[in-house]
Steps between C-alpha positions, in 0.01 A plus 500: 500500500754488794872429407503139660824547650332767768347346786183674680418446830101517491532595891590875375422612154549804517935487590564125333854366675776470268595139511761292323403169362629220617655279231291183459622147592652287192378168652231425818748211602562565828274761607185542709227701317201652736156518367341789655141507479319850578197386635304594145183258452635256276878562472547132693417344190742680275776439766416172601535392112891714512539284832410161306731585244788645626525167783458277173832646392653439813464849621454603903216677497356661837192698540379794655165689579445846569189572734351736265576641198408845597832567672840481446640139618578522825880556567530202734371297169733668241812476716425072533458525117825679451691228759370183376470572059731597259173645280122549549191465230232684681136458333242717397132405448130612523 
């Protein structure tokens, strides 16, 4: 099992980037979470619950969509993510 404090970029197995972790937030107060949904059959309902639940707390919550989830996220879509949230819950589904 992977050490969970190594991240691996699934873009390029074969040389994983070396990446610090960022230290998590104590509180959501304040911040503006993205919901990133990959375009996977079914991953709107897992993030759409997320979305429900993190507003009901008082949370800003804004959402995103990949066009496929064959390819990276376009760079034009990661670089609005990266202005407008502090973090980002991206989904997985099938």
């Amino acid at each position: 099992m992977n050490d969970p404090g190594i991240l691996l970029d699934p873009t390029a197995e074969r040389s994983p980037a070396a990446r610090a972790l960022l230290a998590r937030p104590a509180a959501l107060d304040g911040l503006t979470v993205g919901i990133l949904d990959i375009s996977k059959a079914r991953g709107n309902v897992f993030l759409d619950r997320i979305d429900e639940l993190l507003q009901a707390r008082g949370v800003a919550v804004k959402r995103y969509r990949k066009p496929t989830f064959t390819r990276p996220a376009p760079t034009s879509l990661t670089q609005t993510i990266a202005a407008e949230c502090d973090l980002v819950v991206e989904g997985l589904a099938d």
